[in-house]
N, C-alpha and C positions, 0 to 999 in steps of 0.2 A: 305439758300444759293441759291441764281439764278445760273440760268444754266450754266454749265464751257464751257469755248471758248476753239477754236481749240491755241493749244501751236504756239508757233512762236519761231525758233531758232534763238535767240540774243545775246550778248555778255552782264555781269552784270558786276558792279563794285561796290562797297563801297568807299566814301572818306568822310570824315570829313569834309573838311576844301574848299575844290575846287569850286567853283561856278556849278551849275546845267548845264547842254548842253540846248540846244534847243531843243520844241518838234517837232515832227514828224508833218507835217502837213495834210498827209495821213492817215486819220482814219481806210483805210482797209474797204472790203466790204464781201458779204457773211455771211461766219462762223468766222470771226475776224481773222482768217490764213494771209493771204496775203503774202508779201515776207519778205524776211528776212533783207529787209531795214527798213522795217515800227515798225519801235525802238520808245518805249515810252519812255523817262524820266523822271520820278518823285524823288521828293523832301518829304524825309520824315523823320518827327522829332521826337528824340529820348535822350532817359535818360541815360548817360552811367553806368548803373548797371546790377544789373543780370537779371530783369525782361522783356528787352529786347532779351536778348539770341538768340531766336526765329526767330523772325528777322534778325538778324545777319548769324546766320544759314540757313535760307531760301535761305540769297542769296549768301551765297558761295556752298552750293548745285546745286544749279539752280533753283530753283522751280519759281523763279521770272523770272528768262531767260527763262524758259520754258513756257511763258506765255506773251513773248514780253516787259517788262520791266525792264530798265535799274534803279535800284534802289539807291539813292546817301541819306546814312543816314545822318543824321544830328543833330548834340547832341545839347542838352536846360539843361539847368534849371529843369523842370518840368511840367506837361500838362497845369498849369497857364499860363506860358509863351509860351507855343504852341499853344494856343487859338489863339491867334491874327496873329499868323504868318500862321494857315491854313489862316482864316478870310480872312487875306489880299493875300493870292496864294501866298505867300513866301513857303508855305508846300503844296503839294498836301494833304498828311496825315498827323497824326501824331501820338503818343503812350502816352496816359497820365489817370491820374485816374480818377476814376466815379464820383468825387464828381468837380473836376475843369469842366469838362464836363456837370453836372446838373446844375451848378453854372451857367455859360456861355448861356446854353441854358433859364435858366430861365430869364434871362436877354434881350433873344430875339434873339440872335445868333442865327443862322439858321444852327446847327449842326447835324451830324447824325452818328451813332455809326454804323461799318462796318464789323470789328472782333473783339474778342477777345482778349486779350493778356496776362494777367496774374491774378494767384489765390492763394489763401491762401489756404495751406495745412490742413489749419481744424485742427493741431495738435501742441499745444503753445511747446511742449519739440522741435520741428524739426521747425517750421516754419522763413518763413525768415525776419520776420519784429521784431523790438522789441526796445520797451523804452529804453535805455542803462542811466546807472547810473557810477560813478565812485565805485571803490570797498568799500571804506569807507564812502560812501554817507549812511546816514541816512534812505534813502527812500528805501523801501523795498516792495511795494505793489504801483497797481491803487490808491488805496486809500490816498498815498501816496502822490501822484502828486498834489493834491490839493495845490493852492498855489503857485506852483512850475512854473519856465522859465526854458521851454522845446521848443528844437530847429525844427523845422521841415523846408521842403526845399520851401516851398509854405504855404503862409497864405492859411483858409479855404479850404485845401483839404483834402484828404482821410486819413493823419495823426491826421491833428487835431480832425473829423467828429469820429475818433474810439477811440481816445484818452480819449476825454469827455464821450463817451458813457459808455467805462470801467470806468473811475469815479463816474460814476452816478450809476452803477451796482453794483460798492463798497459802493453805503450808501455816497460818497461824494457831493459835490455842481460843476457840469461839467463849470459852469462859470468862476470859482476861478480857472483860471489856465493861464499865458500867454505865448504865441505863439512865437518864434522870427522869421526872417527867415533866414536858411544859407542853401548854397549848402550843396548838400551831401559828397561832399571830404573834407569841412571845418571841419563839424561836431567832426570827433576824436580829435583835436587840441583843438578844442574850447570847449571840456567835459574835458580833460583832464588839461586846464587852468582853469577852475571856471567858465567859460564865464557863461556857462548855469549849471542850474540845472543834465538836461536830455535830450537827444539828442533823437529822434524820427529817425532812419535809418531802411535800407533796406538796405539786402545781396549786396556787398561784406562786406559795412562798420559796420554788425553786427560782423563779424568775424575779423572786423581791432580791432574793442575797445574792445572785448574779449583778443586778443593780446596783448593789452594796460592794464590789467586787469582788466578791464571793467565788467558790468554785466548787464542781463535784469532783471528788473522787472516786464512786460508787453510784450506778444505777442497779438499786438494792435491789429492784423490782425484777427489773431486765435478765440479770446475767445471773443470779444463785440459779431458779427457780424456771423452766420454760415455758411460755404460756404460759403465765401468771393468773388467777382468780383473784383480784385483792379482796374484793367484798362484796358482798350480798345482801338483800330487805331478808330481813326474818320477822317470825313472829313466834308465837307460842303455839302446842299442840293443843291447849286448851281452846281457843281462836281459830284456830284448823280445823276441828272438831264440831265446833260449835257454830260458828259462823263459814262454811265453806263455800257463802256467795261473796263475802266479803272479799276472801282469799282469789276466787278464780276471777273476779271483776280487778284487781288492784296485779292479778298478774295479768292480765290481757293488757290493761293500763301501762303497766311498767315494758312490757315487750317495747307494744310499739313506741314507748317513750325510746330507748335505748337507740332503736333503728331510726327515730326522726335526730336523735343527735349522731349518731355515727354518721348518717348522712348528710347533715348541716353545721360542719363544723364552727361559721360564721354566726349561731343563735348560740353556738356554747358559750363562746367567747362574748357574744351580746348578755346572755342571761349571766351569766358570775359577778356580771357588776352591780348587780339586783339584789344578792344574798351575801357578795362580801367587800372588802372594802380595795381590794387589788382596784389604783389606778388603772383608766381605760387606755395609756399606753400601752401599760404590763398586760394587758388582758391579750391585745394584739400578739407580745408574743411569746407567749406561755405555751408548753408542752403540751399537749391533749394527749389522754390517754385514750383507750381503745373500750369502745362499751359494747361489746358481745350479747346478743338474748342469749344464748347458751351458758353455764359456769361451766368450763372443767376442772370436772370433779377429780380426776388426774392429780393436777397441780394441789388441790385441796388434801389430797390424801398424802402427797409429801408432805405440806405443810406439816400435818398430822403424826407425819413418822418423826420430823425435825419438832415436833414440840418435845414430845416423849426424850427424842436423844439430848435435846439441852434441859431437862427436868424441868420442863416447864407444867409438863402432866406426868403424871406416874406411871397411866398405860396410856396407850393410844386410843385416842379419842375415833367413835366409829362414827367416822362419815357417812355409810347409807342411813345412818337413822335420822340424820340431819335432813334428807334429802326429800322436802316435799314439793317437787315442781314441776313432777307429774300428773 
């Protein structure tokens, strides 16, 4: 982590939908302090599920206002489609998984991993990812899958990279399996028609299609991979570069975000009902997954050998280049 700038008292906001303000043309000099006009706003892209929390948290605390940025999140798809909207400064940041991020970078993209943001609990009984199946589905294991249309929210990311890998770990063929793509809110509808075999989700919607009596067969998360990294805020090396109060303000921000939700389980489960539409039943009792200030970069760099081995990249995408979060 680079060294924390002096806080600036600012006014933060969260909108969805609003267009970004204009930034501040005043960089501020010194110690990054300056006055309390010298307001950043950034643009940053985000998944509306549990594994943003964090985030969401940060900035109704203050922790971003306490560091001179005006934060405006902004919901996607999934880190596939946040790739190109940093790329093009539509995003300052964004929140997406380690495999759309290697993906992009191997490609030449000039990305760079900045924090943190979400982990796999290590524990398939608790964890918040999971294969979901209908309750009369035949399919009852990884091994299972084989064969099988299984939904995920993004070709070639971190669902499908853990998917194949548990198949393969079962004695299956990780090829013989295909991909669709649907949001994650489509997902319970479309398991619960025939559309797909298996739907590939993340907390809230593990606990919608449990409700739906649904079941997993698979915590994708948990048991391929150990200590799991699922995803990271990046941004671009041009942003890095150019702007490095930006960066080490929005990483001081996101740490202690990370540690005020690991530590307050009861504000994650409060803030989800704020950014998605999970019932405040379902909110009570949804999975939490595990938010680390740390990434291991470990797990990352499997990811990384498992893209390459299912030809999802042609070489191996290099991790230390990724790695700006020193």
């Amino acid at each position: 982590m680079r060294r924390l700038l002096a806080p600036i008292a600012v006014v933060a906001m969260i909108t969805a939908l609003a267009a970004c303000g204009g930034d501040s043309s005043d960089d501020g000099g010194g110690d990054g302090g300056g006055s309390a006009d010298e307001v950043r706003d950034i643009r940053v892209g985000v998944i509306p599920i549990v594994d943003v929390a964090p985030i969401y948290l940060g900035v109704e605390q203050g922790f971003f206002e306490d560091r001179g940025l005006n934060v405006e999140l902004v919901p996607g798809s999934g880190g596939a489609a946040a790739v190109p909207g940093v790329v093009s400064g539509d995003y300052d940041l964004a929140f997406g998984n380690v495999t759309s991020i290697l993906l992009a970078s191997s490609e030449g993209l000039p990305l760079r991993v900045v924090a943190n943001g979400v982990a796999s609990t290590g524990d398939p009984e608790t964890d918040f990812s999971g294969v979901m199946v209908q309750a009369d589905s035949p399919i009852q294991s990884a091994a299972d899958l084989q064969g099988q249309t299984i939904s995920v929210n993004n070709l070639k990311n971190i669902g499908e990279v853990t998917i194949r890998k548990a198949i393969e770990d079962a004695g299956g063929d990780p090829t013989d399996v295909e991909f669709v793509e649907l949001p994650f809110p489509d997902m319970p509808a479309a398991l619960e028609a025939g559309d797909v075999d298996a739907a590939w989700v993340v907390e809230p919607f593990v606990t919608v299609i449990k409700g739906q009596g649904g079941r997993s067969v698979l915590a994708n998360f948990a048991e391929p991979i150990p200590d799991l990294t699922v995803a990271t805020y990046f941004t671009t090396e041009q942003v890095l570069q150019e702007d490095p109060e930006l960066v080490d303000n929005f990483q001081a921000a996101m740490q202690e975000s990370l540690a005020y939700a690991n530590d307050n389980p009861d504000e994650v489960r409060r803030i989800i009902l704020t950014y998605t539409q999970v019932p405040e039943a379902a909110a009570a009792e949804i999975a939490l997954p595990s938010f680390p200030e740390e990434i291991n970069w470990d797990s990352v760099t499997t990811v990384a050998e498992l893209m390459q081995e299912f030809g999802i990249t042609e070489e191996q995408a290099d991790v230390d280049a990724l790695d700006a979060t020193d």
